[in-house]
N, C-alpha and C positions, 0 to 999 in steps of 0.2 A: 422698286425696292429689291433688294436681295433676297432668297430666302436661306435662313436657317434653320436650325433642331428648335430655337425657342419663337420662329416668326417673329423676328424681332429686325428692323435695318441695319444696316452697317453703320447709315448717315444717324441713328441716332444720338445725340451726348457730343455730337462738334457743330462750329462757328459754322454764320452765313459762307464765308469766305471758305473755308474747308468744303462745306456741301459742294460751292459754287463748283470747287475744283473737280469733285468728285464728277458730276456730273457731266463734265465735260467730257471726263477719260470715259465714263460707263458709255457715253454715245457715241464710242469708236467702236465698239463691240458689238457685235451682234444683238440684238434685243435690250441692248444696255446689262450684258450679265459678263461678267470679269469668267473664263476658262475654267477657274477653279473651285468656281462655285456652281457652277450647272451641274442639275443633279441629278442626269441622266436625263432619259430619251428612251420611252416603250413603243416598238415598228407600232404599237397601235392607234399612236396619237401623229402619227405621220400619216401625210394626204396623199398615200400611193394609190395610181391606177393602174390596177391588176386587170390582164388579158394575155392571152399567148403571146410568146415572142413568136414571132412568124419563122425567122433565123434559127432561135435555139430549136424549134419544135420539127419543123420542115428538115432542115441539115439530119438530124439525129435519126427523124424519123426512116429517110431516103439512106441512110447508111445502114439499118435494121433492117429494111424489105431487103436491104441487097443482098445482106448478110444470110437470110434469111433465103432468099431464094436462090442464092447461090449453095446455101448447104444442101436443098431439096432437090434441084437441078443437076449440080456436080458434086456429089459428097466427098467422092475420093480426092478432085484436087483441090477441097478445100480442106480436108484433112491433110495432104501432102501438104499445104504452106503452113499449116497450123500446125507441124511438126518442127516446120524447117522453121518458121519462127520462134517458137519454144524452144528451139537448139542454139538460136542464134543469141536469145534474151539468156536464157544460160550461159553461156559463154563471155558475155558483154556484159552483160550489165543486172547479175544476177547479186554482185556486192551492192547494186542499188539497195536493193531490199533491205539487205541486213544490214546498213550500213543507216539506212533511214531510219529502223526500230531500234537503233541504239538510240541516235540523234534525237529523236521524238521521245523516248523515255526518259532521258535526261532534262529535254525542255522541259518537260511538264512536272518532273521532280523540282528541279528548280521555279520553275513559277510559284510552285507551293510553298517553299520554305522562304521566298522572294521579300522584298517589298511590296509586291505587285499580287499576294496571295488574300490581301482583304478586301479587294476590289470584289464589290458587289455584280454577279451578271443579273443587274437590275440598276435603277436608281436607288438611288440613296435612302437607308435605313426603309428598304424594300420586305419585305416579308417574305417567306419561300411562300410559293403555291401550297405544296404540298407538307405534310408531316412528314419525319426522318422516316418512321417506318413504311409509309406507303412510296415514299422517294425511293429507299431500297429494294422496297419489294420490286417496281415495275423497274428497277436496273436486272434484275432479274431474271424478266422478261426477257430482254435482250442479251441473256447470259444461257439461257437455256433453249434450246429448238432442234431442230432437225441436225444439224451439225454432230452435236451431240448424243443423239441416239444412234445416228451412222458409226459415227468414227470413234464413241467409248469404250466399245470392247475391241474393234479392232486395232486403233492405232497404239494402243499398251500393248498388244499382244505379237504386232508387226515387230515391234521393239525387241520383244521378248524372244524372239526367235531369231530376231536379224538385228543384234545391235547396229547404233552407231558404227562406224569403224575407228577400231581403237579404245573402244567402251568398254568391250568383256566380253568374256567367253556368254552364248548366246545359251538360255536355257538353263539359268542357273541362280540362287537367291539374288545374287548381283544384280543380273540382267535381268529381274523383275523389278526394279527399286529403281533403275538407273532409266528401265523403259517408262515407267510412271512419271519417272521427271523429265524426261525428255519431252513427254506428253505434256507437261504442265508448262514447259516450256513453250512450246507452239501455242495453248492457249489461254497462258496466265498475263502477265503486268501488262508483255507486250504490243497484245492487240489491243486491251485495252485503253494503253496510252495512245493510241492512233485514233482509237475513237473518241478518248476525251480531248484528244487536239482538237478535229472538227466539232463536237461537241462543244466546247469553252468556246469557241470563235463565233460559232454560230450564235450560239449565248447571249453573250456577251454584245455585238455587234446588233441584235433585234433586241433585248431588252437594254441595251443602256447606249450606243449610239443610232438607236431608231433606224438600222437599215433591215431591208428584208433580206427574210433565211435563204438566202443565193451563196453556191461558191465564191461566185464571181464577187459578192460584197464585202468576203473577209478580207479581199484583195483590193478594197481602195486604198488604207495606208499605203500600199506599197506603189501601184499600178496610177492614184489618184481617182476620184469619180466619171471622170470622163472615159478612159479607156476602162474601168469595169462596167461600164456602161455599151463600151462599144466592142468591137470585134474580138480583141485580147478576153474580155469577162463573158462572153458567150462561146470562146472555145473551152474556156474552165467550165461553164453550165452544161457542155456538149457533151466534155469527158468526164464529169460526175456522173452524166445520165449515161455514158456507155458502160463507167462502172457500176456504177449499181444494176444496172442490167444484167449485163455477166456474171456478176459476182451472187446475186438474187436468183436465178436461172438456173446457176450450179448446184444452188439449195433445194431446187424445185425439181433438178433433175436429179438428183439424189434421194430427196426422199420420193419420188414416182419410182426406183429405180428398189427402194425398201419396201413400200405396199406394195409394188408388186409379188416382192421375193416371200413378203406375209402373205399372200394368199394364194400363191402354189405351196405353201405348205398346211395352211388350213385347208386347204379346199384338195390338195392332194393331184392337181392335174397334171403336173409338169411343169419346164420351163417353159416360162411365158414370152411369146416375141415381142420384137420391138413396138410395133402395131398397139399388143394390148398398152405396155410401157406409156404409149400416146395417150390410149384412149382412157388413163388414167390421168396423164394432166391435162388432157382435156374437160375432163367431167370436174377436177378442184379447180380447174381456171375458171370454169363457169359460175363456180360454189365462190370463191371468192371476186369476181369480177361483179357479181351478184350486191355480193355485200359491199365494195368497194363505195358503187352506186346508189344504197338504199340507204343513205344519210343516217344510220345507225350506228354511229361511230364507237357507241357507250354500249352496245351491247356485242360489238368486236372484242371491247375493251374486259368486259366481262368472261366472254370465252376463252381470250387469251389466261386472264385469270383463272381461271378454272382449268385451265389444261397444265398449267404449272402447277396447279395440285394434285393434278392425276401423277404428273412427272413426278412430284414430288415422292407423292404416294407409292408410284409403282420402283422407282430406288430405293427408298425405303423397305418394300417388301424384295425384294433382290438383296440389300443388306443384310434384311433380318434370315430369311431364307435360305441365305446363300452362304459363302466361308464368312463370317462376319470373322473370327479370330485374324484370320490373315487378313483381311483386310486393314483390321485396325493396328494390326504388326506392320503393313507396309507403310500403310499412310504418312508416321512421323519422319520414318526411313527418307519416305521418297519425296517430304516437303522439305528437311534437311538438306539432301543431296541436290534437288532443284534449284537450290540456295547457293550452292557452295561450287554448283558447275555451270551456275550461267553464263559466265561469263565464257568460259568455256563452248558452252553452246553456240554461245553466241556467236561464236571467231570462226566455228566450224564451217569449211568450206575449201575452196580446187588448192589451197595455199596447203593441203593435208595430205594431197592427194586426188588421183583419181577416183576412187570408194568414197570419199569424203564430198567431193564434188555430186556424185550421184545421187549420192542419200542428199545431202540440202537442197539440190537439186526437186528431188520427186517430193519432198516435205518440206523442208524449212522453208525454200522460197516459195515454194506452193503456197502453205499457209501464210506467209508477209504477201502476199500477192492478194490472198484471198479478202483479208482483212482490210487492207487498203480498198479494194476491189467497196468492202462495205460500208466504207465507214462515212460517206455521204448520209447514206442510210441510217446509221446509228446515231452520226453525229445530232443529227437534227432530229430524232427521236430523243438523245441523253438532253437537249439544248432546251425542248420542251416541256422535261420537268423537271428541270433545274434553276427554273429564273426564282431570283430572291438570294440563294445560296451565294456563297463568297467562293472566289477562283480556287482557295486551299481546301476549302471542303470538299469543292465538288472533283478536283485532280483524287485526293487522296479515296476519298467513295468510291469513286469512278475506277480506279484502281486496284482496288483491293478487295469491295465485295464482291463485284462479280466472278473477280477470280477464285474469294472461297467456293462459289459454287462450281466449278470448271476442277475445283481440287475436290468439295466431295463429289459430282456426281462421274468424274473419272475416274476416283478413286476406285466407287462400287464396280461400274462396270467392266472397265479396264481388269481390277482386281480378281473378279471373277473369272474372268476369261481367263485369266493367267494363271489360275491357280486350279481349272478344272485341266488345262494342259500340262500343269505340274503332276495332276494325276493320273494321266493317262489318260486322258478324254480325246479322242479325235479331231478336236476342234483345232483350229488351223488357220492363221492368216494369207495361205495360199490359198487358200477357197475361195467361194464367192464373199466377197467382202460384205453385200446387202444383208447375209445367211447368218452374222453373228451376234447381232442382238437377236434374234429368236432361237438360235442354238442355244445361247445364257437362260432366255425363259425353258424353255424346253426340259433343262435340266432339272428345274425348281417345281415347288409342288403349283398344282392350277395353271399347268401346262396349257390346259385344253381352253383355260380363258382369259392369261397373259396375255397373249399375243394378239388376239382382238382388241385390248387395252394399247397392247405398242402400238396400233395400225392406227385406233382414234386418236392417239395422241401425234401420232407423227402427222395425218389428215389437218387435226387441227393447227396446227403450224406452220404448214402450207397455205393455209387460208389464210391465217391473220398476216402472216409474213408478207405474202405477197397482195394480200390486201392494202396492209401498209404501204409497201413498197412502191407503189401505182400512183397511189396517194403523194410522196413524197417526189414521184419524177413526173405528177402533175405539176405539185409544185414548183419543180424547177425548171421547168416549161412554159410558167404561166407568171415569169417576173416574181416569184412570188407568196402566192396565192396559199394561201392554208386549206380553200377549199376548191379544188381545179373542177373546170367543166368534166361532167361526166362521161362526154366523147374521149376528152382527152385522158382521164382514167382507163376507159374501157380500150382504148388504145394501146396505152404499155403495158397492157394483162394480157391481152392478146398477142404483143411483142417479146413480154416475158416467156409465153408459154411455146411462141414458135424457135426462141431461141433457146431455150430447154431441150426442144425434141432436136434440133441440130446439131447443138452437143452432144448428144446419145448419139443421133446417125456415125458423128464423124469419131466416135469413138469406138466405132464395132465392137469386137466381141468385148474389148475394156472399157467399157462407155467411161469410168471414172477417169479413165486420161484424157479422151476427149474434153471433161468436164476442167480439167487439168491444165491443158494448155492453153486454150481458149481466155482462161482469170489468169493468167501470167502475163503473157500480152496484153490485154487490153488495161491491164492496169499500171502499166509503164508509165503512160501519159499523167496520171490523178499523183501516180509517187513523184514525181516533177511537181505538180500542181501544191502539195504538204508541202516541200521545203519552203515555197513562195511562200504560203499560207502560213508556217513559223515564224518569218523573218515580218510576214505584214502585221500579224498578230503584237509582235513585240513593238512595235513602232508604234501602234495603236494603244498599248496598256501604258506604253512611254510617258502617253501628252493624256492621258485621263484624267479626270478633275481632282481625283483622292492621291494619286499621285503629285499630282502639283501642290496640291495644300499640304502636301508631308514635304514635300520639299521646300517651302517658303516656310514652315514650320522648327524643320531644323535649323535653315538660315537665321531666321529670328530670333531662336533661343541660343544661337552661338554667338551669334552676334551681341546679341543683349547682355549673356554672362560673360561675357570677357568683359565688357562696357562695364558690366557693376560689379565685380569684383577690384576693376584698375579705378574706378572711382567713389567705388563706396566698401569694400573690403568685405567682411563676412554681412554686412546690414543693406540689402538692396529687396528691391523688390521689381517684378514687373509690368510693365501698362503699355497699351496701345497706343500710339499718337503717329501723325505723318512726320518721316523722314525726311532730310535733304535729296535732291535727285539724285540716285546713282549708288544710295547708300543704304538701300531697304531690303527686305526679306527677299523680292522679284529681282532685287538688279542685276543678275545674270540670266535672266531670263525674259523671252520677250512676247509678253502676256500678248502681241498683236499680230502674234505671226498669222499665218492664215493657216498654217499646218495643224494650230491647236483651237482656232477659230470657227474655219467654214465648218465643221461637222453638225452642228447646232445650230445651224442658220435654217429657219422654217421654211419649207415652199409648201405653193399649192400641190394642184394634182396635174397642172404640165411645168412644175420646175422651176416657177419666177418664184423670189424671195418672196413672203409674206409674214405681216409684223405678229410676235407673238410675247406676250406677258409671261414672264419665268415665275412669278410672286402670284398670281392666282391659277396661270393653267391654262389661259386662255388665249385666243386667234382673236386678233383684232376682227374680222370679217363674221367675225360666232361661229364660226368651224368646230365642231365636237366628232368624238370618233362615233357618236350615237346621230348622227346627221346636222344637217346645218341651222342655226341658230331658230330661223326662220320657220324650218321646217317644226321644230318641235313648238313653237308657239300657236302656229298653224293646226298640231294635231296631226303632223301629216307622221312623224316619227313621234312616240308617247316619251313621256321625261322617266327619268329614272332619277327611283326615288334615294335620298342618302343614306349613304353606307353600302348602297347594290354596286354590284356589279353590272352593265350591261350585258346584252347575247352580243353584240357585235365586237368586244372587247374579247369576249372569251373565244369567238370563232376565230378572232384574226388567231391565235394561239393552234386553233384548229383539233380534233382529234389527236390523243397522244398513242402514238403509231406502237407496233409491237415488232420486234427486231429478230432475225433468224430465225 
């Protein structure tokens, strides 16, 4: 049988002879279910055998020690290529960047207003996980971190002294409003659509075509199952893990590089060397490698929580505190103007100039680098709690809330900073970059216990972040896996945190260029990997089941009312019955392709086909994702009672990660 919304057959209400036919065609098809009626595919009812790839694991890892012990061994010529690299990805192929954040923001606008934007990233009449408000909350999460307390008072303030070129005279109401949106620019719509790309794909592809959360998986439409299986889909799994790496790394050395700069000022000793700089991510790598491994996934989840209320809480007191008037005179200023010059922004680049090239250079592609650099990471944290949601929801969510927080909480920051330099404050974007979120506290009252507040907060986000982060390049090491061996955790925290302190080495006295060059480069490879990932994504939402039934749906209503208006004028009606061949709702389409077929065909756990019932749920062999038939009758695995949820359904899902 079929199933539908009323459990009801297709074959009910027609002749032997009709069934007879029926039946014939349904046993061409996989499990006897016609393309357009499969109602999705959760990675959890799928018989994958999770283990390390030995390839993706082994390669990535042996390109990290090298990395790693080439920066400790020879700093300086691995700073000298890591210059002349970053000069050469500038010059070449720095329109990549900005030329992909257009591209990807347009996809994902269109998907939403699409035909293709009610496609559930679940099965059919799926449920969200989550509630809208706890769904936006934990977008949030990955909207606010260290990122954001580095670079909110200084990069509006950078602006503000050093336009654009060709923006405005520097230091002036202008160039306070124009520096805010330029800020909002680097991190509003546009990274976020990069991350709701890998986000919807990843989706998309483990809750409704039952593959696992791999780069290399978004890439079967395009590539086929074979080759993302093989050599092709493990260099896409190699260069997510070198991105995320880099790009997770640069967050870790940045905020190592702000606790430090908070406690020579608390504590008053001086400037701190590079040594201490270490012996600070050494001591959070251990705090979150810690937790990584202590299967406490929910009370990660918690902390994370709680530290976006500290955030919340300590911008909020910076608002009230602080010029609240000017800020709330800038704000409309500089979300107007953000509007009205992105495009603008956007184009900005060597075509303007030399100046023009330098600035998108040291920013613009910085941050399209960065973001890409993350979005393995995000993606598959936004993938997680999003399944149930439809493609337009979650593009235009994904979209837009995070970016109102990224507009207030740059707004406060940034705000302030600009407006105590409007008043003759000292404060300065030539200074130490780390120095200006605690110069902003400094100013405001409860100086002396502000900045204690910035250090936990910033601590905490280094934890969960790269807790998470470990977490996820287990997973992508391990075929898979939502919950990777904790060797192989404790492995890329330890690789995170060696390639943190190499970025600092190779960045002497500016460590932040170091930090700089390093996520430009390595992220060439993954912006190659997105366009694939666009074009497989679209092929894949092409041949989906909800698509096809809207297109045999138009068919048959056009077809029908031309039929009964040329034979029955304004008095017809419509009814289902079998057509002549060639003449029906499908006849341009060919229900038996294999393109819209094999995706849905069941295997075991090494890969041979095995028979599965689409009308109750079940494996002909009793294969449940709660163990094998046998096994629960046995006692050996307990039954789960109706209406539960099992634990092994909810872990394939795994811990829902916390992002920057």
């Amino acid at each position: 049988m079929h199933p539908d919304p009323q459990n009801r057959s297709p074959k009910e209400g027609i002749g032997p002879k009709a069934r007879r036919l029926l039946k014939q065609v349904d046993e061409t098809y996989p499990h006897g279910i016609h393309p357009a009626l499969v109602p999705g595919i959760g990675v959890e009812e799928q018989r994958n055998r999770y283990g390390t790839d030995k390839v993706v694991f082994g390669v990535t890892a042996a390109l990290i020690i090298s990395f790693i012990a080439w920066g400790v061994v020879s700093t300086e010529s691995l700073s000298a290529v890591s210059k002349a690299a970053l000069e050469w990805t500038l010059a070449h192929v720095g329109w990549l960047f900005t030329g992909l954040v257009a591209v990807i923001l347009f996809f994902m606008l269109f998907i939403a207003v699409s035909r293709y934007g009610n496609i559930p990233l679940g099965k059919d009449d799926e449920k969200p996980e989550y509630r809208k408000f706890s769904w936006i909350a934990m977008m949030f999460s990955a909207g606010i971190g260290i990122g954001i307390i580095f670079f909110g008072p200084l990069e509006p303030l950078t602006y503000y002294q050093s336009p654009a070129p060709g923006a405005t005279t520097p230091e002036t109401p202008e160039a306070a409003v124009k520096a805010l949106a330029q800020t909002f620019f680097h991190w509003g719509i546009g990274p976020w659509a990069i991350y709701g790309l890998v986000g919807a794909a990843v989706a998309y592809g483990a809750f409704r075509r039952g593959r696992v959360p791999l780069m290399s998986s978004i890439l079967v439409a395009l590539l086929g199952q074979k080759r993302a299986d093989g050599i092709a889909g493990r260099l896409v799994d190699i260069f997510a893990i070198v991105a995320t790496l880099f790009g997770t790394s640069a967050s870790l050395g940045i905020g190592a590089m702000q606790i430090g700069r908070g406690v020579e000022i608390v504590s008053g000793i001086g400037k701190l060397p590079n040594a201490a700089l270490i012996a600070i991510i050494a001591v959070l790598t251990a705090c979150f490698i810690a937790s990584a491994v202590s299967g406490v996934g929910r009370g990660i989840r918690w902390l994370s929580n709680i530290n976006m209320v500290l955030a919340l809480v300590l911008s909020l007191f910076i608002f009230i505190a602080g010029p609240t008037l000017f800020i709330l005179n800038l704000w409309p200023a500089a979300i107007m103007e953000y509007f009205q010059s992105f495009f603008h922004m956007l184009g900005l680049g060597p075509a303007y100039g030399a100046d023009a090239a330098a600035f998108t250079g040291t920013w613009t592609v910085f941050y399209w680098a960065w973001w890409i650099s993350w979005s393995p990471f995000v993606g598959i944290f936004l993938a997680k709690i999003s399944r149930g949601r439809t493609l337009r929801e979650f593009v235009l969510y994904v979209i837009t809330m995070p970016t109102l927080v990224c507009v207030m909480t740059f707004g406060i920051l940034g705000g302030s900073s600009i407006w105590l330099r409007s008043q003759g404050d000292p404060i300065s974007a030539d200074g130490d970059p780390e120095e200006m979120f605690f110069h902003v506290l400094a100013t405001l009252p409860l100086a002396q216990v502000t900045p204690f507040l910035g250090m936990v907060i910033i601590a905490i986000f280094f934890i969960t972040s790269a807790d998470s982060a470990s977490i996820v390049m287990g997973t992508l090491s391990q075929r898979g896996n939502s919950e990777p061996a904790k060797l192989v955790t404790i492995f890329w925290g330890l690789a995170m945190m060696g390639i943190a302190v190499v970025m600092l080495l190779i960045g002497g006295g500016d460590a932040l260029s170091g930090l700089q060059n390093m996520i430009i480069v390595t992220a060439i490879p993954f912006a190659a990997i997105l366009v694939a990932m666009m074009i497989s994504f679209a092929k894949d939402l092409r041949s989906d089941p909800l698509v096809i039934r809207r297109a045999y749906a138009t068919s048959a209503l056009r077809n029908a009312v031309k039929k009964g208006v040329d034979r029955y004028g304004d008095d017809f009606s419509l009814a289902v019955h079998r057509s002549p061949e060639g003449e029906g709702a499908g006849a341009d389409f060919d229900s038996h392709d294999a393109k819209v077929t094999d995706w849905y065909q069941r295997t075991d756990e090494e890969g041979q086909p095995v028979d599965y019932d689409y009308a109750t749920g079940t494996y002909a062999d009793g294969w449940t994702p709660e163990g094998d038939a046998q096994d629960v009758a046995d006692g050996t695995v307990p039954p789960v009672p109706d209406g539960e949820v099992p634990d092994t359904a909810v872990t394939e899902q795994g811990p829902v990660p916390d992002a920057r």
